[in-house]
N, C-alpha and C positions, 0 to 999 in steps of 0.2 A: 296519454292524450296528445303530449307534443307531436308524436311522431305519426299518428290519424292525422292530425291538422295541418301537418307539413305533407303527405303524402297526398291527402285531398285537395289542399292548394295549386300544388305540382300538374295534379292529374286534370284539375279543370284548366290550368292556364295552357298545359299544353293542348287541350281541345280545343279550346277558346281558339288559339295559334293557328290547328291544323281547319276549325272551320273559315276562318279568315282567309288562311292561304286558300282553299279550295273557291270559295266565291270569286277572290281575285282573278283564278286563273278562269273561272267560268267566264266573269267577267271579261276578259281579257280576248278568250276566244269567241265571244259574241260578239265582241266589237271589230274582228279580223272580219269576220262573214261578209259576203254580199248578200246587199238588203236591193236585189234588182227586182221589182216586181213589175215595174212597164217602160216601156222604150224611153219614154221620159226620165225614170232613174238609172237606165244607163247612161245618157246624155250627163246624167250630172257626177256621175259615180267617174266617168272617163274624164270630166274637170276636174274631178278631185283629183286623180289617179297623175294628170300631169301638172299637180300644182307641186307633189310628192317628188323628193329624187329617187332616182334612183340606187335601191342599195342592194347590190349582188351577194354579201355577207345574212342578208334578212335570212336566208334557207338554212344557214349553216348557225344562227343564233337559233330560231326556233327547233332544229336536231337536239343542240346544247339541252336548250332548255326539258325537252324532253326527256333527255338522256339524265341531268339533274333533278327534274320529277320521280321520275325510276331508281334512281338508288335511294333517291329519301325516303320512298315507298318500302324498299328491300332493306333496308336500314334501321326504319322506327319500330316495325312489328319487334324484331328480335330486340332491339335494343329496349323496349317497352317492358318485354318478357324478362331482360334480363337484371330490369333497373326493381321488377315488381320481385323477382325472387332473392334479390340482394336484399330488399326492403321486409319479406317475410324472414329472415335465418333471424 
């Protein structure tokens, strides 16, 4: 029975985890968007834009970050398979 209860703990926290992470990152990329729907919100969007510095590194952190999405992606599946058939022997 311990070992149901620690493996179901596990399994939902880590869901718990990955749906968390995934909203953030939705999160995250709806808030990058432009929300220009009339010449009025570009006028304000281009106030925003130079209230902002500029940072030449923004291109090469969002790569990062992708390229960090991606192996966590390439990483959990197996590592999932590998933690669930260590948990059957």
């Amino acid at each position: 029975m311990f070992y149901e209860a620690n493996l179901f703990f596990f399994l939902l926290s880590n869901a718990g985890l990955l749906v968390f992470q995934h909203r953030r990152d939705r999160r995250d990329k709806q808030a990058t968007k432009s929300s220009v729907a009339s010449p009025r919100d570009v006028e304000v969007e281009e106030e925003l834009l130079d209230d902002k510095p500029e940072d030449a590194s923004s291109n090469v952190v969002d790569a990062n970050n992708e390229a960090v999405h991606t192996f966590k992606m390439n990483f959990f599946i197996p590592y999932a398979l590998a933690v669930a058939a260590d948990w059957l022997q």
